[in-house]
N, C-alpha and C positions, 0 to 999 in steps of 0.2 A: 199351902196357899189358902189363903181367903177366899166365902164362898164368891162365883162371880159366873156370869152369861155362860162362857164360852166353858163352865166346867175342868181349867186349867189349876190340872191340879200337882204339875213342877216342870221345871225347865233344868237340865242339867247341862252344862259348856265343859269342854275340854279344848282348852287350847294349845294345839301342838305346836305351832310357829306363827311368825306376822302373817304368813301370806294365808292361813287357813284353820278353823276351828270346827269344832264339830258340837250338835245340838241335841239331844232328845228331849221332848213334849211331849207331855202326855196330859192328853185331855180325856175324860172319865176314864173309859177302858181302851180309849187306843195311844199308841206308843210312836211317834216320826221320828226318827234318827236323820239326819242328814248332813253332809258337811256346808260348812258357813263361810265366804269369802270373805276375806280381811283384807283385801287388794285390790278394791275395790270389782269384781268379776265374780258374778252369779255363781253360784255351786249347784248342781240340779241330782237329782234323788229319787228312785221310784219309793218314797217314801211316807206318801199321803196318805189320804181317803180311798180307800179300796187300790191302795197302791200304786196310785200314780204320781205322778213326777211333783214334786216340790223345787221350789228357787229359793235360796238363800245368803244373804247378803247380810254384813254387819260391818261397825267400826265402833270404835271408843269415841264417847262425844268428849269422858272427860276420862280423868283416875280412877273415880267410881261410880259412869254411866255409859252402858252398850246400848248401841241399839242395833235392835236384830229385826231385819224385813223376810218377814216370810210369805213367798207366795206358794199356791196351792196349784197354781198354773189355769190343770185344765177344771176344775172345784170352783173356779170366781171368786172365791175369798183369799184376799191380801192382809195380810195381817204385818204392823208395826208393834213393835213390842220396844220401849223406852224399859228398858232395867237398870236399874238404880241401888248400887252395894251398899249399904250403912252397918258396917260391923258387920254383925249375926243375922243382920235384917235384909230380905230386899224389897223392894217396891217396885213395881211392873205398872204402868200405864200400857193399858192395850187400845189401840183402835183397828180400825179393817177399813181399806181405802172403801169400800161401795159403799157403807156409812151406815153399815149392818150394826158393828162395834164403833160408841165414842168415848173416849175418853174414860175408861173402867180403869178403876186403880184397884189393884189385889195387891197385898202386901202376903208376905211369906219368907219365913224361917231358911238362909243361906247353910249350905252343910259343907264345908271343905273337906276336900281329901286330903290325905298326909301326903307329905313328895316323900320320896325315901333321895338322900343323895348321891 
């Protein structure tokens, strides 16, 4: 990732089915894992800031654009994440609703896993 604020230095997704995905963050040296609603209903996680509870929520705006709402709960930062797949590339718009984070675009290097079939 490109340098930026919030120190976001990758985002990795697995997506196991429609109804739920899963995310790790990692920003400088800490690491959130949590699972991500695609059915539209919050996923929650003790997986924050000193380990507390994170909220997570996404959908597909289009083909190649998720967006992923991450709340921090009881932390006060919300974070919206606009990802955007181009090829080999991704482009991340970050904001955070308190208005801490606007409008930061980090772009960064997409790594596929192989599927075995």
């Amino acid at each position: 990732m490109s340098p930026n604020p919030l120190d976001l230095r990758s985002m990795k997704f697995d997506f196991k089915n429609q109804e739920e995905a899963a995310v790790t963050v990692q920003f400088d040296d800490a690491r959130w894992s949590a699972p991500v609603g695609l059915d539209g209903k919050r996923r929650f996680a003790a997986a924050g800031p000193h380990g507390l509870t994170v909220a997570t929520v996404g959908h597909w705006v289009s083909d190649s654009e998720f967006l992923l709402d991450l709340d921090t709960v009881a932390n006060v930062n919300h974070f919206i994440f606009n990802i955007r797949f181009d090829g080999d590339r991704v482009h991340i718009r970050m904001n955070e609703i308190t208005g801490e984070i606007q409008d930061v675009a980090v772009e960064g290097m997409a790594l596929k896993r192989n599927v075995q079939p």
